[in-house]
N, C-alpha and C positions, 0 to 999 in steps of 0.2 A: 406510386405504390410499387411498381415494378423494383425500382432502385431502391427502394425501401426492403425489400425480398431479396435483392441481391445482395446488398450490402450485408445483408441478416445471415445469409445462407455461405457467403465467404467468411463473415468473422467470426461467426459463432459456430453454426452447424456442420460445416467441413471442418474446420481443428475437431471439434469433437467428435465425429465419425472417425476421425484418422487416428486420434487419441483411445478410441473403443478398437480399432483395427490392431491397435498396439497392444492393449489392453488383452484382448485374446488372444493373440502370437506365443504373448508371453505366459499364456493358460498352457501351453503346452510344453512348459519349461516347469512347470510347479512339481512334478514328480521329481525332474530333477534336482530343483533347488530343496526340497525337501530331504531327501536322501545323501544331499552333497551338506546340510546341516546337518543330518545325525549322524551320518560320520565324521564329524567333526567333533563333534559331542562324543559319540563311543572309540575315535582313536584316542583323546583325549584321556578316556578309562584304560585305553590297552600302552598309551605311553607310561600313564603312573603306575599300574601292574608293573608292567617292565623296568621302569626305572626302579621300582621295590623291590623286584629281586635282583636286582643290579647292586642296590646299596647292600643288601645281605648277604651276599656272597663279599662284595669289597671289606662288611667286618667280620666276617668267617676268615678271612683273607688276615687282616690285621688283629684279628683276635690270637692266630697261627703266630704272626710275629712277636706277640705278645708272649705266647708260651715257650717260645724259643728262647724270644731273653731270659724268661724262668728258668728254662731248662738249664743255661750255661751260665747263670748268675754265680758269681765269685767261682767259679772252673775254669779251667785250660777247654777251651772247647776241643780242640782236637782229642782231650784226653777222653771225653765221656761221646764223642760222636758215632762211637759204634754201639752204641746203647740209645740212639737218638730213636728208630724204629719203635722197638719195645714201648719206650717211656712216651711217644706223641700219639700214639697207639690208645695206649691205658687212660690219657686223660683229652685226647677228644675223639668221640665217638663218631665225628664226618670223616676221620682216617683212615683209611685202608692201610696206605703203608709208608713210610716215613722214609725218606732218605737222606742221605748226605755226601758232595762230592765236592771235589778240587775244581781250581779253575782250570788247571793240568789234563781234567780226566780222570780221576782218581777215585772211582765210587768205594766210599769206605763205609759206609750201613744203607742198605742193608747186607750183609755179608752172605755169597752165593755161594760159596764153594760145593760141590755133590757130596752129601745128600743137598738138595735144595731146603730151606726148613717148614713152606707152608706152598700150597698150590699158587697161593695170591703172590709169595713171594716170586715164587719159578717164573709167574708168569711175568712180574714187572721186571727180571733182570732180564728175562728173554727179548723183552720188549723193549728198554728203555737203556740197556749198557753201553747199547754202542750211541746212540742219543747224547746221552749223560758225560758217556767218555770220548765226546767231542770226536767222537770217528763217522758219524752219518748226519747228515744234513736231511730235516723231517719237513713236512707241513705243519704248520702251528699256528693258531690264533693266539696271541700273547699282548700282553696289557702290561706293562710297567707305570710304576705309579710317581719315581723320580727323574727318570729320564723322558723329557719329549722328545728329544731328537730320536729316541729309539721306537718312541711311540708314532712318531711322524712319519721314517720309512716302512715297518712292519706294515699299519696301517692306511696309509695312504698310496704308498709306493707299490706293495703288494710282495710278487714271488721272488726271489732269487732261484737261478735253477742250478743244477747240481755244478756242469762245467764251467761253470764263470764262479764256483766260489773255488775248483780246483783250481783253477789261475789263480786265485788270489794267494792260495798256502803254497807254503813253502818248505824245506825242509827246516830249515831255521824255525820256523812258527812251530814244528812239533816236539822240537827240542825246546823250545822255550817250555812248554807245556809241560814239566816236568815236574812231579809230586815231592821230589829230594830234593829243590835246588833251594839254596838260603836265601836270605833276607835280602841281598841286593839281587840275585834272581826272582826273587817274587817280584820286588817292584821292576826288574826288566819284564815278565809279566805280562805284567797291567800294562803296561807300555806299548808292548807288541800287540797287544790285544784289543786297546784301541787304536792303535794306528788300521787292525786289520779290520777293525770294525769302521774307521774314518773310510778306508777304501769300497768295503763293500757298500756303504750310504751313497758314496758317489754312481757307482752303479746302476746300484735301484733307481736314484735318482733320472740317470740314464735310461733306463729300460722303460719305467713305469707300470702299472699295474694292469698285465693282459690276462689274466685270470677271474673269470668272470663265473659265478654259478647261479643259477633259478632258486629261487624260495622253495622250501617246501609247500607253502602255499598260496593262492590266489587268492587273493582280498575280492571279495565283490566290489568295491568301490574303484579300484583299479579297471572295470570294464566301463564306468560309467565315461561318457563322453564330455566334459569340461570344455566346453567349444571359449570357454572365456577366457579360460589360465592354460590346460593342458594341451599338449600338443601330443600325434602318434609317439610320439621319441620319448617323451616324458611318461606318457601310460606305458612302455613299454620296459619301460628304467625303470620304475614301480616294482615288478616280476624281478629282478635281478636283486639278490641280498647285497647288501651294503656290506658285509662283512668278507673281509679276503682271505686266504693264507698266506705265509711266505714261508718258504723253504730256507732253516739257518741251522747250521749248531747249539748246543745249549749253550756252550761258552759266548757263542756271536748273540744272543737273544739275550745277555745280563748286561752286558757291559759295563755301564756306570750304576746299574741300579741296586739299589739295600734291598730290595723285597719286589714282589708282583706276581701274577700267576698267567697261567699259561691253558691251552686245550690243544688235545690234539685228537685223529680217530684213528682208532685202531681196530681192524674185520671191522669197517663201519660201525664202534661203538666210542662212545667219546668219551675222554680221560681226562679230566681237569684237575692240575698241578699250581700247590703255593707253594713259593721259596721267600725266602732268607735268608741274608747274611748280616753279619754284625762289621762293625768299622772297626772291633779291635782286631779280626780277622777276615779281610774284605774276600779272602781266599777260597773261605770255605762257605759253601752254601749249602741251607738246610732248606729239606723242600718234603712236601706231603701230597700225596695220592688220592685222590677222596674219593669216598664211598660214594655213586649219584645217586642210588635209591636212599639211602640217606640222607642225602643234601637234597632232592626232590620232597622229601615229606617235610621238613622243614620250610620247604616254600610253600606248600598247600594253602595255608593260613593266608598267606599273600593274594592269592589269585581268588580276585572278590569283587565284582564293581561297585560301583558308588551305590549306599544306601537306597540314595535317590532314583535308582534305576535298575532295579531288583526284578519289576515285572515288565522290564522291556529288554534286556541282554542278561545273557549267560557268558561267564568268562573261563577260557579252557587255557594250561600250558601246555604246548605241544612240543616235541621235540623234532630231530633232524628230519625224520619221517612222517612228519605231521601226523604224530600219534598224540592220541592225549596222556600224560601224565599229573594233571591235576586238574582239578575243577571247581567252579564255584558253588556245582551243585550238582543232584545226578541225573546227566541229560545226554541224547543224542544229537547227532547230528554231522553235517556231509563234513568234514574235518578240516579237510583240502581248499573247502570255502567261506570261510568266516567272511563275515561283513567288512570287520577292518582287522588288521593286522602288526604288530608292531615286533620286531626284529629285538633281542634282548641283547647281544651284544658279545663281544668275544668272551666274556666271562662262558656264556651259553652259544656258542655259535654256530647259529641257522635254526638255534630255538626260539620260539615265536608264542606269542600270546596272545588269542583270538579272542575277538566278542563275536558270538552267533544271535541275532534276536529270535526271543522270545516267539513273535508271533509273526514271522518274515511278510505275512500281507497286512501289515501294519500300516508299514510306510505310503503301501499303495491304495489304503483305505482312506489314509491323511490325504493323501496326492488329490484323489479322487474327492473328499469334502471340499479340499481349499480349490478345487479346479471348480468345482460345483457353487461352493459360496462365489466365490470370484466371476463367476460367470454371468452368475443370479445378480450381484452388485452391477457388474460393468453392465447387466441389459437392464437392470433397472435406471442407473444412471443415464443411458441412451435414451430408454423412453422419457423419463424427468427432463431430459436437455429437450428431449421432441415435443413431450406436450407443452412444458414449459415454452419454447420457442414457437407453438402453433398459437398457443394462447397469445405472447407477446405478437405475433403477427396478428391475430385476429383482434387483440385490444385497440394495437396500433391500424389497424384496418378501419375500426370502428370509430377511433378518436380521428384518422381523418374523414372519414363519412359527415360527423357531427362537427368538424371543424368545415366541412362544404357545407350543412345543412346549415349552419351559422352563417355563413357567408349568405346563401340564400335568402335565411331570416331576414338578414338584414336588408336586402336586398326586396326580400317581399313585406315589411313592414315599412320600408320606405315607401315603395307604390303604394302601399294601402293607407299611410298617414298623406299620403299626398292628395290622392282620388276625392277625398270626403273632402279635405282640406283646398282643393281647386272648384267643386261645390261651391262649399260656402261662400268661398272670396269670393266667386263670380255672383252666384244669387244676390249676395249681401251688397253687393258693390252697386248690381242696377237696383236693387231698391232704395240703395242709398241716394243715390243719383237721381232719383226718381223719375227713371227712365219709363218704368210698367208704372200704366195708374190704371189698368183694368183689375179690379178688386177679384175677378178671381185668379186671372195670374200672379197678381200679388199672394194668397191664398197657398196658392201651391207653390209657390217660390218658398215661400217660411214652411212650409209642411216639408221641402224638400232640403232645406238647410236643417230642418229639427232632425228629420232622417239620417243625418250626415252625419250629425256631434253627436246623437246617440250611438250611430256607428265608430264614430272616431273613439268615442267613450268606451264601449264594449272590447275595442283593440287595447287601447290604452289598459282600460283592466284586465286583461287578459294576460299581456305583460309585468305589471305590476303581480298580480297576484300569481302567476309563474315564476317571479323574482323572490317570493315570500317565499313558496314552497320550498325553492332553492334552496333556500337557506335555512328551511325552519321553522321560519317564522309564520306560518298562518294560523289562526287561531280560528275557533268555528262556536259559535253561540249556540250550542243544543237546546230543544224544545220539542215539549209534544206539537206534532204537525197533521195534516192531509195531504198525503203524496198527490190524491188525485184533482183537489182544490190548486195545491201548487202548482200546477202541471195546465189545467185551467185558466188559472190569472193570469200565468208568465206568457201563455199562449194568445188571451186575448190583448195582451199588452203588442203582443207581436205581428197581431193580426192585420193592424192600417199598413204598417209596414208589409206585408206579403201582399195585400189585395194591392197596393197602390205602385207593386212590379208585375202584377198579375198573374197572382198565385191564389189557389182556393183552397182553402183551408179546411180539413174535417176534424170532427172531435168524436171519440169514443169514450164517456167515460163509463165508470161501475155505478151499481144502484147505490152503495153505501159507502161510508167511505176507506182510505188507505194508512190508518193509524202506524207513526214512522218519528222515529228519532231523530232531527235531521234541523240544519242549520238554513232557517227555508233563505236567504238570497244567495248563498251558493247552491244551493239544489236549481233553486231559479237562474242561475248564472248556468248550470250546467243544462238547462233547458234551451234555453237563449242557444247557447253554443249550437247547441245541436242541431234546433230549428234554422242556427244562419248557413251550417253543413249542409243539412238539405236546400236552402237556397240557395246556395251556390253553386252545386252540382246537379238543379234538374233543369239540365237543358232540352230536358225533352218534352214531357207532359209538364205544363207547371199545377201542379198537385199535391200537398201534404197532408198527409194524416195525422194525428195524434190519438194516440188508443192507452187511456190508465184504466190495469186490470189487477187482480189479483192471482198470484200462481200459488195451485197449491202444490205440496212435493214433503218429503221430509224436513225440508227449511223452508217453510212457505216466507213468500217475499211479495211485496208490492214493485209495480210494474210500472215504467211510459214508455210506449214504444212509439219511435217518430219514422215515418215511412215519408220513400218519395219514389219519386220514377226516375232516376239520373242513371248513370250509364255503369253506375255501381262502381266496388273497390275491385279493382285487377286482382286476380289470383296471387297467391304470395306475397301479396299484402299485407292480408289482414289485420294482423295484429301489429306492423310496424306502422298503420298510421296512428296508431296510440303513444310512438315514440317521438318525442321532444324534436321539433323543427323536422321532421320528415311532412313530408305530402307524395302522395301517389300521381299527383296531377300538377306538376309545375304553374305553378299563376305566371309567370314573367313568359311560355313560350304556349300553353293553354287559354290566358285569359283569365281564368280565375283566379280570384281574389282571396288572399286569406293568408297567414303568417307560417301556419305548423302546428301552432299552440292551443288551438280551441279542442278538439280533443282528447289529447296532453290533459289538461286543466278537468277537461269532464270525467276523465276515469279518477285521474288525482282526487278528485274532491270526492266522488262516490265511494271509493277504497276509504279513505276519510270518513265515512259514512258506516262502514260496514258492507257498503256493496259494491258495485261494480258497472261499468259500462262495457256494452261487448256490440261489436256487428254481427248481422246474421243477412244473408244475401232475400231478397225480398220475389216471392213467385211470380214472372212473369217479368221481371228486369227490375234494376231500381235496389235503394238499399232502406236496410231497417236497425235502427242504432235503439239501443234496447237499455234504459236506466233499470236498477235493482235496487230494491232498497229492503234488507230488514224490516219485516211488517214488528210491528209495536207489542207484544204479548200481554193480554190485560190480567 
């Protein structure tokens, strides 16, 4: 049994403690894996926000192109470019101011000369001449949409700074640069102009991007600790926008490209610029100013989350200051801390699209159910492994008991088929022999072999008909009876046999009689049993009683009760000697005789009956085995 327990308790019950050990470790990760799913789910909302004003500003961008080839469709462009302002002006309303220059340097509209003609004008030629006419080198976020190589150092490579593009120019390079020169100087040019642009790629290339700036804001999900994927270095790279500047000319920021746009800040206010140029004059590029409160209303519409998540996030566009300038709806909140966060791109650069939830102790309500459910699971599953595995030990505890009390059986059915069986042969043999010719030992020789086969008989059916029940199969003859006639006859049948071991027998019966439903040779057989219990165990007074009475009670019942004086059932007993091949009293190391099965049989067949057998301990020592039987109702 022991190694039956060990064995149980290594392969079963230790994985599964260690498996529930696990099981709650990981209960304290559930806030996080929760939280590390919904933002996954609402970056997801602030990447598609951001890529949608991404692609709307890219056809604001080419819609611009579009008007441009309008504009100079069947014209000399050069001829109508100083009316370029006026006319991009009147027909798109994101314009503030419309320009056009050389690749020279040569801003030819809008046209500055004092008087200035409009404040917005003053203020972009103040801002943007020397820019434009390639005499200052700025900070710029700039996108071009034909050229990668220019899109690969701007953005990848980062700043140029001012003295290393002053090495690069030349005086040659600003001659070249000149608004008069003809057709084989235009194309010397372009020439010079990417060679100077080949040089400064190599540079950048060299230097690489040390220009680093902090988001406007802090994503919450950025604090959370990702012990799986993220490391200090990587939450830390989180905080730092993705987006660079680089310090270039406006001639070094076209290069090879037909169109793209550009941002740059100005007193901290940012100014995003489209250009284009046409292939019939690669020279000359036309580019546009735009209005942002403008171009910000226009994206309102945009900044919206998914249907499906209306009452769990709110979605804001913030700008460089992590201010709000649009919303999904009209709500407050800490600005600087959205939940997640997603970067819009140089079109917008260091503007950013937040989702705030709805009900921020959401998450940690969720956290808290699934930490709760999961907990309730895993200790329910602990206890199902524990009863579960008490019961399999206690079954297995039980089935070897009765695989030993089987052993015993057999064991004590063999002595007891032997005993009556060494009887008979012996009696039988000297009478055969005719050894005894004193007629009354002859007498008592046959009285003493009849005693033996009725006892071999009583075992033998004892077995047989515990073999039926097994299985099923006993069947029982009902009829009207006398419990206390029955109880009478099967007693006096019993009686040579007790007097003739020296035993004295009493009878109690009722005045009247014990009207019972009952199959009388099993009632009789459960008499039998009982009367051969009390002989076998009164080794002290040899004494039986039999007393059939009537009890009355709210189920009144007919009664036999069979008393003796024996040393009685040991405490904690009781009820297990009514189980199948137990005994309280070993026969093979006690002496007495008996299989397991006579009491077995006696309650089986009374239950069968409708009533029952029970022990009750007898006043003054000694036991009292108590048959019930449903009395008859007339």
């Amino acid at each position: 049994m022991r190694k039956v327990a060990l064995v149980f308790v290594l392969a079963v019950l230790a994985p599964s403690l260690v498996l529930a050990w696990l099981a709650v470790r990981s209960l304290r990760d559930q806030q996080f894996l929760l939280e590390r799913q919904q933002s996954l789910l609402y970056q997801g909302v602030t990447d598609s926000v951001a890529k949608s004003i991404s692609d709307y500003i890219s056809e604001q961008q080419r819609e611009f192109s579009s008007q441009v080839d309008a504009f100079t469709s069947g014209k000399d462009p050069r001829s109508v470019a100083s009316q370029f302002d006026q006319e991009i002006r009147a027909k798109s309303p994101l314009v503030e101011v419309g320009f056009c220059v050389t690749l020279s340097g040569n801003l030819i509209c809008p046209t500055c000369p004092p008087p200035f003609n409009t404040p917005e004008l003053r203020a972009f030629c103040l801002d943007n001449s020397a820019f434009l006419g390639n005499h200052e080198t700025v900070q710029v976020y700039w996108n071009g949409n034909n050229s990668t190589k220019g899109a690969q150092n701007f953005n990848s490579f980062g700043s140029l700074n001012n003295s290393s593009l002053s090495q690069q120019k030349t005086p040659t390079d600003n001659q070249n640069f000149d608004s008069n020169a003809g057709g084989g100087q235009v194309q010397q040019q372009q020439t010079v102009a990417n060679n100077l642009q080949s040089a400064n790629n190599s540079l950048w290339a060299q230097q690489g991007s040390n220009l680093k700036m902090n988001r406007a804001v802090n994503p919450q999900k950025n604090n959370y600790k990702d012990i799986a994927a993220n490391s200090a270095a990587d939450l830390q790279d989180d905080n730092i926008s993705k987006i660079s500047p680089a310090e270039a000319e406006f001639g070094q920021l076209i290069g090879n490209d037909m169109d793209g746009m550009l941002a740059r800040y100005l007193q901290n206010k940012l100014k995003l610029m489209f250009w284009h140029r046409q292939a019939s004059d690669p020279d000359l590029v036309f580019g546009a100013q735009l209005n942002l409160s403008r171009l910000v209303g226009g994206l309102s519409g945009l900044v919206k989350p998914d249907p499906l998540l209306t009452n769990e996030i709110y979605v804001a566009l913030l700008d460089d200051n992590a201010k709000p300038v649009a919303l999904s709806c009209g709500f407050q909140a800490a600005w600087k801390r959205p939940f997640v966060a997603t970067e819009i791109g140089e079109s917008l650069p260091h503007w950013e699209v937040g989702a705030y939830l709805v009900n921020p102790d959401h998450i940690n309500q969720l956290a808290r159910t699934a930490k709760l459910t999961c907990g309730l699971l895993i200790a329910t599953l602990v206890l199902a492994i524990g009863i579960g595995g008490w019961l399999i030990v206690a079954d297995l505890s039980r089935q070897l008991a009765l695989a030993r009390q089987k052993t015993d059986f057999v064991s004590n059915v063999s002595h007891e088929l032997k005993t009556p069986l060494t009887s008979i042969r012996m009696f039988s043999e000297l009478l055969a022999d005719q050894r005894v010719t004193d007629p009354v030992k002859q007498r008592s020789y046959l009285h003493i072999i009849t005693a033996e086969a009725a006892r071999l008989t009583r075992l033998i059916n004892n077995v047989l008909d515990f073999s039926r029940m097994e299985r099923g199969e006993k069947k029982y003859n009902f009829h009207d009876a006398d419990l206390g006639k029955i109880a009478c006859e099967t007693a006096e049948t019993y009686r040579p046999h007790l007097e003739n071991n020296g035993f004295q027998m009493e009878f109690v019966l009722p005045p009247g009689e014990l009207p019972v439903r009952a199959d009388t040779d099993a009632i009789a057989q459960v008499i039998v049993n009982l009367l051969s219990n009390a002989e076998k165990y009164s080794n002290g007074e040899r004494k039986i009683s039999v007393e059939a009475r009537q009890r009355d009670g709210p189920l009144p019942c007919a009664e036999v009760r069979i008393l003796d004086r024996g040393p009685g059932v040991p405490h904690g007993s009781e009820e297990k000697i009514f189980e199948k091949f137990y005994r309280a009293h070993d026969s093979l190391s006690s002496g007495i005789q008996g299989s397991g099965l006579g009491l077995t049989l006696a309650r089986q067949i009374a239950r069968a009956h409708g009533g029952d057998v029970i022990y009750e301990p007898r006043a003054g020592g000694g036991s009292c085995f108590v048959l019930r039987l449903p009395l008859k109702m007339a």
